[in-house]
C-alpha positions as MATLAB code, in Angstrom:
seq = 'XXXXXXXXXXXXXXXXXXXXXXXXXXXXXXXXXXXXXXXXXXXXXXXXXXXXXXXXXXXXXXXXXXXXXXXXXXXXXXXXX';
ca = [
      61.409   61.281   -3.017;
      65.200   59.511   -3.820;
      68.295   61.533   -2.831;
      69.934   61.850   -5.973;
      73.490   62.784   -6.317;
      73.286   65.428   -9.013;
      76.742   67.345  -10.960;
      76.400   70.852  -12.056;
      78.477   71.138  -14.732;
      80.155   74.776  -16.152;
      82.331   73.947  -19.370;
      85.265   76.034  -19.727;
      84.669   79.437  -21.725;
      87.222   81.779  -21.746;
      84.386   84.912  -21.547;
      83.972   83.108  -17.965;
      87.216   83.784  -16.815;
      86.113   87.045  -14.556;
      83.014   85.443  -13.515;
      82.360   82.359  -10.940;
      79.556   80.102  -12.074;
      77.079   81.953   -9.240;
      73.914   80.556  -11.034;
      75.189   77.156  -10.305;
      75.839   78.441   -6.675;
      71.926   79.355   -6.211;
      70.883   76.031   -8.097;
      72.991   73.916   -5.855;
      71.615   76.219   -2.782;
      67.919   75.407   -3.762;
      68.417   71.784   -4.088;
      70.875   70.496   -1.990;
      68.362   70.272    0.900;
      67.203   67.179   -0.852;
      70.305   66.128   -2.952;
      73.739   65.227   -3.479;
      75.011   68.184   -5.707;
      78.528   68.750   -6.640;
      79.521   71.691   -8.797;
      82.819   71.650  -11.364;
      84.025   74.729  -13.017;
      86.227   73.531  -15.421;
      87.796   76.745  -15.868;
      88.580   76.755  -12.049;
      90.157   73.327  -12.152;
      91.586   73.680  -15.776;
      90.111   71.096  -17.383;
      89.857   71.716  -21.385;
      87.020   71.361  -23.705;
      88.779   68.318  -25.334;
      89.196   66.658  -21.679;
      85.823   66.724  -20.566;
      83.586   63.914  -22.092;
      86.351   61.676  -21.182;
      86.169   63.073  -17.259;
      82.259   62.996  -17.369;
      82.535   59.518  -18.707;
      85.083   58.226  -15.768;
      83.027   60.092  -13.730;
      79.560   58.444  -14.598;
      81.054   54.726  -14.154;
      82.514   55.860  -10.671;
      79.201   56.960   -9.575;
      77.345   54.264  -11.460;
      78.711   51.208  -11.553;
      75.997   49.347  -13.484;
      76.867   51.632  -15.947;
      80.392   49.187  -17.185;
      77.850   46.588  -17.954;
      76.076   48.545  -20.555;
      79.810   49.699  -21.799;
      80.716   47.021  -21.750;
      77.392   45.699  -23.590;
      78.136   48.794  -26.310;
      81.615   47.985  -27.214;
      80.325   44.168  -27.961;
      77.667   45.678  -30.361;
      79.417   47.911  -32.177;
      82.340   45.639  -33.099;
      79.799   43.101  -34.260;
      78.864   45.183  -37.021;
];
């Protein structure tokens, strides 16, 4: 099977303040035998609800490259119609 480099993601919530994302922990436990896995608790590293698609997005083109192309692909569609 691949290694795949895998983000487990825990949007900010302020009823989360008091508690660490711990299911994430045991996730990332179980599978990072055989993958990549990073864990970000927005809360921890203050990142608001309004912030995050655009730091998932930078994020997926660092990790993916390929993925400008079909950006890139996107933005040439949609301002043809």
């Amino acid at each position: 099977m691949k290694r795949l480099k895998v983000l487990l993601l825990k949007p900010y919530s302020q009823a989360d303040e008091l508690i660490p994302p711990f299911a994430l922990g045991y996730l990332a436990t179980a599978i990072r035998e055989k993958h990549d896995v990073t864990i970000l608790d927005c809360l921890k590293e203050k990142i608001p609800p309004d912030q995050l698609g655009l730091l998932v997005s930078r994020f997926l083109l660092f990790m993916f490259p390929q993925l400008k192309n079909i950006q890139r692909l996107l933005k040439e569609f949609c301002l043809m119609r």
